[in-house]
C-alpha positions as a Markdown table, in Angstrom:
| # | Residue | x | y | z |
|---|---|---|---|---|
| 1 | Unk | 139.5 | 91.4 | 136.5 |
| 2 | Unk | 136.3 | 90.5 | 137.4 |
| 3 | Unk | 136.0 | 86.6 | 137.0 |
| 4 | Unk | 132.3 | 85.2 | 135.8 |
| 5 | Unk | 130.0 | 84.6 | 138.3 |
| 6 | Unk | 128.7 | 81.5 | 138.6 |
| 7 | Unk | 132.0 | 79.9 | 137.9 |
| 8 | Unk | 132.6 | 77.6 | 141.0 |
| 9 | Unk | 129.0 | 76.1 | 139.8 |
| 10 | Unk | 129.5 | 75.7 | 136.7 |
| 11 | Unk | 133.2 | 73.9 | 137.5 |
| 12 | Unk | 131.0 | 71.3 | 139.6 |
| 13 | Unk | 128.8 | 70.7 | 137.0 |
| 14 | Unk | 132.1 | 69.7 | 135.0 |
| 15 | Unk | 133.5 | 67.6 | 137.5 |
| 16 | Unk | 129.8 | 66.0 | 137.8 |
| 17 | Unk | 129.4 | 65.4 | 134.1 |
| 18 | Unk | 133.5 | 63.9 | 134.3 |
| 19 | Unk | 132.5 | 61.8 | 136.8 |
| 20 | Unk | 129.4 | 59.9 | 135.4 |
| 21 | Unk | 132.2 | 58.9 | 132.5 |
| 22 | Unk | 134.9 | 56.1 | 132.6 |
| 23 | Unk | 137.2 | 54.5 | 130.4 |
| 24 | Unk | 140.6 | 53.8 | 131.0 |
| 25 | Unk | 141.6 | 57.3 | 130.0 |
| 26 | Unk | 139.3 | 58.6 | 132.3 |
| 27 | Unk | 137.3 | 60.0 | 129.7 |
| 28 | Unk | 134.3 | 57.7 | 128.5 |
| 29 | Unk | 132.8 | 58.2 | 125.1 |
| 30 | Unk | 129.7 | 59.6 | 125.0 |
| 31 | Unk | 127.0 | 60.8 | 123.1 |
| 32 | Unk | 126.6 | 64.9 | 123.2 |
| 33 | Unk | 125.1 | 67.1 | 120.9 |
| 34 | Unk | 127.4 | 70.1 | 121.6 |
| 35 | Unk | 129.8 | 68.1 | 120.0 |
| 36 | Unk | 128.2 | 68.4 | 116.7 |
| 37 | Unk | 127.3 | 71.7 | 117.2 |
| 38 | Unk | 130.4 | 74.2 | 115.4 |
| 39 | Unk | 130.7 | 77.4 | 117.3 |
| 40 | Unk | 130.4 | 80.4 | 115.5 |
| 41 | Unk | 133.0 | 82.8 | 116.7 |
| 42 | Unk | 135.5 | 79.9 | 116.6 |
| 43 | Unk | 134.9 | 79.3 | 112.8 |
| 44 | Unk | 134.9 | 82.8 | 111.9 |
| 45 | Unk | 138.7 | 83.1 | 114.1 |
| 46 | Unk | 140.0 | 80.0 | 112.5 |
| 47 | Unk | 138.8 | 82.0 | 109.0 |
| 48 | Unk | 140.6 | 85.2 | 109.8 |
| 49 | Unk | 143.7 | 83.3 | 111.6 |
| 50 | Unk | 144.4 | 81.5 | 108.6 |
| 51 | Unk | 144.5 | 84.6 | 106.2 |
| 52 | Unk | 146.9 | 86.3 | 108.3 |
| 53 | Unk | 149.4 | 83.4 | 108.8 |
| 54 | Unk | 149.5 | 83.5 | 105.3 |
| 55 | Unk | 150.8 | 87.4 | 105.2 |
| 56 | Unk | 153.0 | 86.8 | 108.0 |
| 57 | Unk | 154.8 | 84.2 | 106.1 |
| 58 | Unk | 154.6 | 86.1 | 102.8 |
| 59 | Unk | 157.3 | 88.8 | 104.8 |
| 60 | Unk | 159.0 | 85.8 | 106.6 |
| 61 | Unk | 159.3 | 84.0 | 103.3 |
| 62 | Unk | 161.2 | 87.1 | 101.6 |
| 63 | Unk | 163.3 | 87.8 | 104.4 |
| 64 | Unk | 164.8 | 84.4 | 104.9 |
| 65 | Unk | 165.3 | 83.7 | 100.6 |
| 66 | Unk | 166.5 | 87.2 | 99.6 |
| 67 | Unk | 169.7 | 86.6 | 98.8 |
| 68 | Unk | 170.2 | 89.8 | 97.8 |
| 69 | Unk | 169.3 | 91.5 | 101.6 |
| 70 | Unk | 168.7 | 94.6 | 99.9 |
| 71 | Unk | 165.3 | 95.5 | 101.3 |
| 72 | Unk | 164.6 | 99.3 | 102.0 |
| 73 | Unk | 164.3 | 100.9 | 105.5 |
| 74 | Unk | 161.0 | 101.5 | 104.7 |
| 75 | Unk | 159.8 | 98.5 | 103.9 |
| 76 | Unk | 161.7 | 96.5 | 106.6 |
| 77 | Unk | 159.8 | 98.8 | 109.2 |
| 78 | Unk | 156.4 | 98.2 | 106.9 |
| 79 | Unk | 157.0 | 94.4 | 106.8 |
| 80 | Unk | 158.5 | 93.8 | 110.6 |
| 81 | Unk | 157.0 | 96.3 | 112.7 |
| 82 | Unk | 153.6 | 96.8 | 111.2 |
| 83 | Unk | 152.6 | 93.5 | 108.9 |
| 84 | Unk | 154.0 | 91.4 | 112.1 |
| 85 | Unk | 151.9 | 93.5 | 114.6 |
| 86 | Unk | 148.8 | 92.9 | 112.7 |
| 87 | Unk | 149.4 | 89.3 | 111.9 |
| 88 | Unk | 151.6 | 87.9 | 115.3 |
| 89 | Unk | 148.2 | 86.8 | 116.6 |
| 90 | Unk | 147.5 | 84.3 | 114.5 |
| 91 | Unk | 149.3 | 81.5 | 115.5 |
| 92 | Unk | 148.4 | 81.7 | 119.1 |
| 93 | Unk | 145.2 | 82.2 | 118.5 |
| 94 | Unk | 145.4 | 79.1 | 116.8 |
| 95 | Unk | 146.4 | 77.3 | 119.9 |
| 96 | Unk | 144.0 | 78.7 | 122.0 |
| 97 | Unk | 140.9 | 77.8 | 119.8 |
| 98 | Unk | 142.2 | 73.9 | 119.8 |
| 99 | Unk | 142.5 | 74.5 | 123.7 |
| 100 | Unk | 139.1 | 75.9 | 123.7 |
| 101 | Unk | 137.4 | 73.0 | 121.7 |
| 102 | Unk | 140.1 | 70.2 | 123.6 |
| 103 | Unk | 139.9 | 70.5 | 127.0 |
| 104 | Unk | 136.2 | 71.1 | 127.5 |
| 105 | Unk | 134.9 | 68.2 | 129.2 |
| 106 | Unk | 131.7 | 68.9 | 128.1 |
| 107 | Unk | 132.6 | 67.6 | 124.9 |
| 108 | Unk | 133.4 | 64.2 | 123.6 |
| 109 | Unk | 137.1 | 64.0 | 123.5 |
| 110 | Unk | 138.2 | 60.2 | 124.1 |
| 111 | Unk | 141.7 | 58.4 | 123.7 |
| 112 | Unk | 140.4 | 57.2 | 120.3 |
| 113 | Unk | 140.4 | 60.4 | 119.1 |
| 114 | Unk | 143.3 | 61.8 | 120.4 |
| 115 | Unk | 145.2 | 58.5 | 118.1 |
| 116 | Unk | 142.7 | 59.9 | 115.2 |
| 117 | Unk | 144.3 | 63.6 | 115.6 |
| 118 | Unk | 147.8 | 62.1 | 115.9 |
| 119 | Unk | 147.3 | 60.0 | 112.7 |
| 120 | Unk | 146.4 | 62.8 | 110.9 |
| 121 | Unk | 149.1 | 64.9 | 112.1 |
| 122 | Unk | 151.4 | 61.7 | 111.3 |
| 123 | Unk | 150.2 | 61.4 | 107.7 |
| 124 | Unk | 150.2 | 65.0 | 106.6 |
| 125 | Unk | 153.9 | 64.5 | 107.8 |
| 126 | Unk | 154.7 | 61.8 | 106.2 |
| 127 | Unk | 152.7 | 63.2 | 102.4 |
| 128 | Unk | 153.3 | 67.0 | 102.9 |
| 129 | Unk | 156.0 | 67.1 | 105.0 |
| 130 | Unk | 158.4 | 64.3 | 103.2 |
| 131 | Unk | 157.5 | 66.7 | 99.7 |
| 132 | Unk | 158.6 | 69.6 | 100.9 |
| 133 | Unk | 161.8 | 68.2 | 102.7 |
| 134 | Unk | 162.6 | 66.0 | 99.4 |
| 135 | Unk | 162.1 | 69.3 | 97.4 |
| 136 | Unk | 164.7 | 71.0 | 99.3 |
| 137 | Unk | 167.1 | 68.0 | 99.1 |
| 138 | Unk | 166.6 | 68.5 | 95.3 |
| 139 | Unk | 166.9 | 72.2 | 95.2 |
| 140 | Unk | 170.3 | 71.8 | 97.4 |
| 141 | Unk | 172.0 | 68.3 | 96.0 |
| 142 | Unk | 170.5 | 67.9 | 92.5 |
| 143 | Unk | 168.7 | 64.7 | 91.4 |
| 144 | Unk | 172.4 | 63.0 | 90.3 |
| 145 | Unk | 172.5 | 61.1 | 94.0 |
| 146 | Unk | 168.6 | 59.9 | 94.3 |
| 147 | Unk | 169.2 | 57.3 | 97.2 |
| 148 | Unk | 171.4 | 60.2 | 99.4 |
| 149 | Unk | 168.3 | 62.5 | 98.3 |
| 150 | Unk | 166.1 | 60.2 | 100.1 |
| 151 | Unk | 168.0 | 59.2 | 103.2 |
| 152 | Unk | 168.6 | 63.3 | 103.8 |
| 153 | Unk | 165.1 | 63.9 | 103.5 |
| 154 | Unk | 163.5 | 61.2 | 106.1 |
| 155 | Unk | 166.8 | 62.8 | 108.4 |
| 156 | Unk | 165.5 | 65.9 | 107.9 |
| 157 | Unk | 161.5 | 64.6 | 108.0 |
| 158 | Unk | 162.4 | 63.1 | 111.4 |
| 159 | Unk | 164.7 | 65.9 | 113.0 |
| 160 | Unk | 162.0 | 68.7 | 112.0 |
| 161 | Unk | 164.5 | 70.0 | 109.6 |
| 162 | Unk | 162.7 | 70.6 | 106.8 |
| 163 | Unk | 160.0 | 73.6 | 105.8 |
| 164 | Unk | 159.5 | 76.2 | 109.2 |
| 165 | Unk | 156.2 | 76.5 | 108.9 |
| 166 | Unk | 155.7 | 72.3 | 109.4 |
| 167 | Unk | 156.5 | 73.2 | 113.1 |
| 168 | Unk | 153.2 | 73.5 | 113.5 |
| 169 | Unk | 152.6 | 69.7 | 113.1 |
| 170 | Unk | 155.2 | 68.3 | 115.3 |
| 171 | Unk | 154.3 | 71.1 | 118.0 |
| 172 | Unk | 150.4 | 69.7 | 117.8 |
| 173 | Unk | 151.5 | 65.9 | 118.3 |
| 174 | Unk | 153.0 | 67.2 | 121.3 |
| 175 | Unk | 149.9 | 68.9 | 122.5 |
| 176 | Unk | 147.7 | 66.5 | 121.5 |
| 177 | Unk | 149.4 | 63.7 | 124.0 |
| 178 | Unk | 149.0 | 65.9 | 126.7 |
| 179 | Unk | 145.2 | 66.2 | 126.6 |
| 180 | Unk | 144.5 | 63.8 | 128.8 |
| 181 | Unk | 146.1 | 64.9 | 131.6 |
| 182 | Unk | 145.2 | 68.9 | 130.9 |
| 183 | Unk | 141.4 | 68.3 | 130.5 |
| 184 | Unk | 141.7 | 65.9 | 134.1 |
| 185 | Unk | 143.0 | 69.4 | 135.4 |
| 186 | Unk | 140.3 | 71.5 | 134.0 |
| 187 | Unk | 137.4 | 69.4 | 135.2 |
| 188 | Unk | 138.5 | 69.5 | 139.0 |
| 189 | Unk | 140.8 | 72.4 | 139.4 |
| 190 | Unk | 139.7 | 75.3 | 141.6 |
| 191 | Unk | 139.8 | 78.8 | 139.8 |
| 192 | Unk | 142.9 | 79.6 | 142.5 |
| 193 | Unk | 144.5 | 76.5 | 141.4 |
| 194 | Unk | 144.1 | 78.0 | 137.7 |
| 195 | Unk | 145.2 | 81.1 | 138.4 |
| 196 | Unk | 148.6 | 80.0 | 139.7 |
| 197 | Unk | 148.9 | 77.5 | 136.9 |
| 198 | Unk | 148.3 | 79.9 | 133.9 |
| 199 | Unk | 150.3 | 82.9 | 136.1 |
| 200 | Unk | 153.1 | 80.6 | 136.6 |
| 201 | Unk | 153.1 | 79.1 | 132.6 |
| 202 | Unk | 153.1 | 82.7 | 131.6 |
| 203 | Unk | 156.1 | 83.5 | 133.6 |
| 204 | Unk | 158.0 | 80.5 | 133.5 |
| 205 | Unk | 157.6 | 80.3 | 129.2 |
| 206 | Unk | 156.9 | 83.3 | 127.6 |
| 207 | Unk | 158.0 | 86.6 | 130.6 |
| 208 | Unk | 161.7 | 85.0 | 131.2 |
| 209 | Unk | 162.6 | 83.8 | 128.0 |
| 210 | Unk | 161.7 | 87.4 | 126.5 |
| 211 | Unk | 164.0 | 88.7 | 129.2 |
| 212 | Unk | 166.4 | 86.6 | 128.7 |
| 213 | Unk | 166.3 | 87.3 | 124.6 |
| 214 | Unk | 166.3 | 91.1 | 124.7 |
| 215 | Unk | 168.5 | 91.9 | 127.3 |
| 216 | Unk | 170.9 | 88.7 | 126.4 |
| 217 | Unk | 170.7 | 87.0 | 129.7 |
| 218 | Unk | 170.6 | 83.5 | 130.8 |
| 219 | Unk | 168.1 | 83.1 | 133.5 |
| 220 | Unk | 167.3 | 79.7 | 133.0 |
| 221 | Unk | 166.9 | 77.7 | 136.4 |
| 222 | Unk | 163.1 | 77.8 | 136.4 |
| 223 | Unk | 162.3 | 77.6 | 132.6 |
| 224 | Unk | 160.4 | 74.8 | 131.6 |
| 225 | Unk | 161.1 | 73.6 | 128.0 |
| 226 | Unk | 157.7 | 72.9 | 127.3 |
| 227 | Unk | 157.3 | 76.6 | 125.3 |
| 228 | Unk | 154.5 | 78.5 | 126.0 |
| 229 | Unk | 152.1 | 76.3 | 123.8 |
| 230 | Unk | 150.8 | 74.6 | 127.1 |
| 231 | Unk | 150.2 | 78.5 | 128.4 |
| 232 | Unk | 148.3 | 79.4 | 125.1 |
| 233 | Unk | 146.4 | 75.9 | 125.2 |
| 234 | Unk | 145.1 | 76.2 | 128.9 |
| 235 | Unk | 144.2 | 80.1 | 128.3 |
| 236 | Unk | 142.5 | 79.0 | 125.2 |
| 237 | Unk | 139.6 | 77.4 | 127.1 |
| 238 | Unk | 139.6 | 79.3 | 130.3 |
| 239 | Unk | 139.2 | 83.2 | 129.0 |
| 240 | Unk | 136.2 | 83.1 | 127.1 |
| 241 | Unk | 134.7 | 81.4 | 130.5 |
| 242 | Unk | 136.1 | 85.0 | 132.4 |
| 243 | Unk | 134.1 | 87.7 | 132.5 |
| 244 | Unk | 137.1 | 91.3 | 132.2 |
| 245 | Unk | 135.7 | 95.1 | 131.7 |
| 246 | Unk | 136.1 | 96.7 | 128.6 |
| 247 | Unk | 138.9 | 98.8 | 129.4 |
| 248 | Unk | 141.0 | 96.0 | 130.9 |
| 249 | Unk | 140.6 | 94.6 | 127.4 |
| 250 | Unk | 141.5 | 97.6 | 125.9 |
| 251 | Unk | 144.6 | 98.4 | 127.7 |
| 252 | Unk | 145.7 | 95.2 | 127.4 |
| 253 | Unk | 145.5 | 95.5 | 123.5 |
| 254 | Unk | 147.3 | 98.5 | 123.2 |
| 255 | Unk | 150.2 | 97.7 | 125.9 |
| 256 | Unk | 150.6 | 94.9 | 123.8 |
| 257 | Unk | 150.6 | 96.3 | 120.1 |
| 258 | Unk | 152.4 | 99.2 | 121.7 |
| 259 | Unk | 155.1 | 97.2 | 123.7 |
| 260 | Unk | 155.7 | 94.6 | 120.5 |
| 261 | Unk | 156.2 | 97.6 | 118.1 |
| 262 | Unk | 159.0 | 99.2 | 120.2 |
| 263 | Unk | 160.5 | 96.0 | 120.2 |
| 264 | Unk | 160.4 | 95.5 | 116.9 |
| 265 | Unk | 162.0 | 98.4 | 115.9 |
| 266 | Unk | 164.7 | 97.9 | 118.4 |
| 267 | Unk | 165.3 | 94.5 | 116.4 |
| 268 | Unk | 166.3 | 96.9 | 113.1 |
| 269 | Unk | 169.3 | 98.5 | 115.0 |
| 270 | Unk | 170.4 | 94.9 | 116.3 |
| 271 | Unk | 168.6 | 93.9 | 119.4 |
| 272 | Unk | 168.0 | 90.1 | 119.8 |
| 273 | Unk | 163.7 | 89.8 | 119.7 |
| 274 | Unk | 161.7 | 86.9 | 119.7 |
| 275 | Unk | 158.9 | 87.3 | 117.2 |
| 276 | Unk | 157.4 | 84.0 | 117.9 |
| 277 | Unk | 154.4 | 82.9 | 120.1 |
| 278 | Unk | 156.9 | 83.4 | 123.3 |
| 279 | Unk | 157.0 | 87.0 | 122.8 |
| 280 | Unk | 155.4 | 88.8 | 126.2 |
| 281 | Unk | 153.9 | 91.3 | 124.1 |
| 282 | Unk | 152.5 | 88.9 | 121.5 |
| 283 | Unk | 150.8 | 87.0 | 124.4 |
| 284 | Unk | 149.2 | 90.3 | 125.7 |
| 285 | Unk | 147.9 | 91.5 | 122.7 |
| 286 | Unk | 147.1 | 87.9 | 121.0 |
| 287 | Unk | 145.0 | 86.8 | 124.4 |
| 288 | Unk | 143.2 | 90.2 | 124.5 |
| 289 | Unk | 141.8 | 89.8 | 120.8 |
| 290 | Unk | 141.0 | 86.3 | 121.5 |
| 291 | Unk | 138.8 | 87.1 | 124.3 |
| 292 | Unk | 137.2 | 89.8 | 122.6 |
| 293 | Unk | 136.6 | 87.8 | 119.7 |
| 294 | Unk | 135.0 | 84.9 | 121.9 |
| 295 | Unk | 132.5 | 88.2 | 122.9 |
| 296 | Unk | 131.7 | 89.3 | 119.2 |
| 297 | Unk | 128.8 | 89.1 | 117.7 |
| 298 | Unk | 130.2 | 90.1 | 114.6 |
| 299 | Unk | 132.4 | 87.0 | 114.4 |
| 300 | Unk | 128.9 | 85.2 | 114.8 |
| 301 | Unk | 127.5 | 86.9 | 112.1 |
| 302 | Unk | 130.4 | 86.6 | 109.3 |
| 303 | Unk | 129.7 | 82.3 | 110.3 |
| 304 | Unk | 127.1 | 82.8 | 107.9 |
| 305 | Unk | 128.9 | 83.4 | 105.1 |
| 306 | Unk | 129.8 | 79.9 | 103.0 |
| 307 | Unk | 133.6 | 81.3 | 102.0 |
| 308 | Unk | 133.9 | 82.0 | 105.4 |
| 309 | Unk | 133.1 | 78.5 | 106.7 |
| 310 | Unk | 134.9 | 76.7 | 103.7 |
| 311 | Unk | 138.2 | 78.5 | 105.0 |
| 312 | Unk | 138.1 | 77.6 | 108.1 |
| 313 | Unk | 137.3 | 73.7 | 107.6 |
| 314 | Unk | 140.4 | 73.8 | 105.0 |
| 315 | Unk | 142.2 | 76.4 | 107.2 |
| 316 | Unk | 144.9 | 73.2 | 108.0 |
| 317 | Unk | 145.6 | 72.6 | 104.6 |
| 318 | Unk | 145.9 | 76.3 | 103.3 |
| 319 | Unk | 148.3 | 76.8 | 106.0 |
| 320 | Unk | 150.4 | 73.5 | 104.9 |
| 321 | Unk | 149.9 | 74.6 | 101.4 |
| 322 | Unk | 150.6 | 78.1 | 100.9 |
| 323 | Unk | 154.4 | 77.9 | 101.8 |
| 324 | Unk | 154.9 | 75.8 | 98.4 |
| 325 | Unk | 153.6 | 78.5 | 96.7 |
| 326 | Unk | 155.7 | 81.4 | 98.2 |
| 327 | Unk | 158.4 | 79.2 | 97.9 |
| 328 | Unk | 158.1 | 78.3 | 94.4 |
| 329 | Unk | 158.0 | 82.1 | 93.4 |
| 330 | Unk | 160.9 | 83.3 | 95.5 |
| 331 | Unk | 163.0 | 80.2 | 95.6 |
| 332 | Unk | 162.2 | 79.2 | 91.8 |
| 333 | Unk | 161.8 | 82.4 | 90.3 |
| 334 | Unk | 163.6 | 84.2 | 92.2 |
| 335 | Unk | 160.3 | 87.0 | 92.4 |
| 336 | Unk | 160.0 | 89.0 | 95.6 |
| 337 | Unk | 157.2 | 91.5 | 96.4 |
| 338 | Unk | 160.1 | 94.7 | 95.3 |
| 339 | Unk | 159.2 | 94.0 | 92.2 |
| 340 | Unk | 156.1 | 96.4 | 92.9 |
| 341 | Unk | 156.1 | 99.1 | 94.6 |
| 342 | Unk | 155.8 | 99.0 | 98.5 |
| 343 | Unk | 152.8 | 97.6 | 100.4 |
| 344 | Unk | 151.2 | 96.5 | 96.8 |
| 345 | Unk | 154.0 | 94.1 | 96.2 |
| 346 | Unk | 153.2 | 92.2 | 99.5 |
| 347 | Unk | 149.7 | 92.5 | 98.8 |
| 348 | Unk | 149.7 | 90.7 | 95.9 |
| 349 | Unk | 151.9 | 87.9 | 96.9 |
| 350 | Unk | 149.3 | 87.5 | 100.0 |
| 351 | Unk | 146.5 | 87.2 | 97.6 |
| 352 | Unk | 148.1 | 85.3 | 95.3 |
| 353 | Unk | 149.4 | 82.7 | 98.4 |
| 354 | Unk | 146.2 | 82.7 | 100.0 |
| 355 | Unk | 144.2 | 82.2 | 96.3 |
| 356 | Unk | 146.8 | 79.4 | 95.2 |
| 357 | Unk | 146.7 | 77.6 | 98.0 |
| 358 | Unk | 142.6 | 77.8 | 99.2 |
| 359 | Unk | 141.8 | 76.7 | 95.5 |
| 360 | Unk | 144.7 | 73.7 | 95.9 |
| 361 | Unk | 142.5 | 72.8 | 99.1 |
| 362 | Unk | 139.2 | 73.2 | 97.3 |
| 363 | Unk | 139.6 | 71.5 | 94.5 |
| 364 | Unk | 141.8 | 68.1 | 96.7 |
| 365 | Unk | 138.5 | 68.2 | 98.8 |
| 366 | Unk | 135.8 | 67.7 | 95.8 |
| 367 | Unk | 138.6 | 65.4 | 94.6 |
| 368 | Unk | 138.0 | 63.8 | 97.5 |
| 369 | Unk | 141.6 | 63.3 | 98.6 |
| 370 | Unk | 141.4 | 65.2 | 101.8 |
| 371 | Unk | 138.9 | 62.2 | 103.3 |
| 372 | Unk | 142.4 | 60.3 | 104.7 |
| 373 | Unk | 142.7 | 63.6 | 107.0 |
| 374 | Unk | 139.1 | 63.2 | 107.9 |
| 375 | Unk | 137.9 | 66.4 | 105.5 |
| 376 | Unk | 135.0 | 65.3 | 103.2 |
């Protein structure tokens, strides 16, 4: 790896423009253009992120409300080995662009508006996140017992019991506290002292507990709980500032895609496998197509396109949307993507997903009803 020249500089030009700044966060408000200035590969990512979590939760969807558990070989290899490879970047690339845009001190990032990302996090829990828990009170207890319906659901709300994919939200509330002590890090830190920290993240949160999982051992001693969110968050900002040759890149992408696929196959004859963010092969793979798309000029380009910029500004609320839709099909109807023949029927239950729940967004944003969340 060769790391970007220049970088001690432009580390004391962060630490310079840090210390010119106070307020009792450390972090003073201040005015900055960059801050109103939306970077092009980032909203083209955030696009392309959000149309894949959809598919990977159109085959996560099925598999956990089957009840039937009758899906072929073939299409549990299509819908775990090679739908999850293509899609299992998403979510931590997710991470890493709010890492990205977060922690630079260059922008305006105060204690205000760390309180205005929690309150929207806190209010798309307390709208979204109460429905969807009070619907599957409902679907599980009927409507006979309405005040038991209610109490199980704020239980549920408040234990992160309810949908999987509202995760997410609670995950982001804890990130979000922690940016003022991450970005006091990134302005001083030394590139050594960055090194060891992201080494040591990687290690301690995503290497041993995949070890542990796969080959069902318990080395736990040096695990720190914190998930490998903080890992994803920090790498976020620091590797599109790294300069790695092309074929570092590319091995890294295909050790990873390779590495995750024998794994997942392994899962079909009964292995224990993490598919989740703190898989070590998803963090290879996801972090290698994040720093090549933070080079591409092709994500820079597809910016230009309006559909592409109105996804990624309602990207949040697709993402809390489309479950309800998925849900409503298999759950309701009892409809699951066998009905058509293989690789169409998941097709059309992504496009249908996605559709459903970008026009839901759309159309709540000309409403205007999105402005509470700070969407106009």
């Amino acid at each position: 790896m060769v790391i970007m020249s220049g970088w001690m500089e432009k580390r004391q030009q962060f630490t310079i423009v840090l210390s010119s700044i106070k307020l009792f966060s450390g972090v003073e408000k201040m005015e900055n253009k960059e801050n109103s200035v939306k970077i092009k590969w980032i909203v083209s990512l955030r696009a392309l992120a959000c149309v894949a979590v959809v598919l990977l939760h159109v085959v996560a969807c099925w598999q956990g409300v089957d009840p039937s558990g009758s899906i072929g070989r073939p299409r549990l290899i299509l819908d775990q080995v090679i739908i999850w490879i293509l899609v299992r970047w998403a979510v931590p690339c997710f991470l890493m662009i709010s890492g990205y845009l977060l922690l630079d001190p260059n922008r305006d990032f105060t204690i205000r508006k760390i309180y205005d990302h929690i309150r929207v996090m806190a209010i798309a829990l307390l709208t979204f996140g109460l429905a969807y828990c009070l619907i599957e009170s409902i679907l599980t207890m009927g409507i006979s017992d309405i005040p038991k319906v209610l109490i199980t659901s704020m239980g549920n709300l408040i234990e992160a019991s309810g949908w999987d994919h509202m995760w997410y939200i609670y995950m982001m509330i804890g990130l979000y506290i922690t940016v003022p002590l991450i970005r006091r890090f990134v302005a001083s830190a030394s590139w050594e002292e960055v090194k060891f920290l992201l080494i040591t993240f990687w290690i301690l949160t995503i290497v041993i507990p995949t070890v542990n999982l796969f080959f069902e051992i318990k080395i736990t001693t040096l695990i720190i709980n914190f998930s490998p969110f903080i890992f994803y968050f920090l790498a976020g900002y620091y590797l599109p500032r790294m300069e790695f040759r092309k074929t570092t890149v590319a091995l890294c992408i295909m050790v990873g895609i390779i590495g995750f696929m024998l794994m997942m196959l392994s899962k079909l004859y009964g292995w224990q496998v993490s598919v989740n963010p703190d898989n070590l092969f998803v963090s290879v793979y996801s972090t290698a197509l994040f720093y090549t798309a933070s080079k591409s000029e092709v994500l820079e380009k597809m910016e230009g396109s309006k559909l592409i910029r109105s996804i990624s500004s309602l990207s949040f609320f697709i993402y809390i949307l489309h479950p309800f839709y998925l849900n409503l099909v298999m759950k309701g109807l009892h409809v699951y993507p066998d009905v058509m023949p293989i690789i169409i029927g998941e097709v059309v239950f992504w496009i249908f997903a996605f559709a459903a729940s970008y026009i839901s967004a759309f159309v709540l944003q000309k409403m205007g009803m999105l402005r509470l969340y700070g969407i106009k």
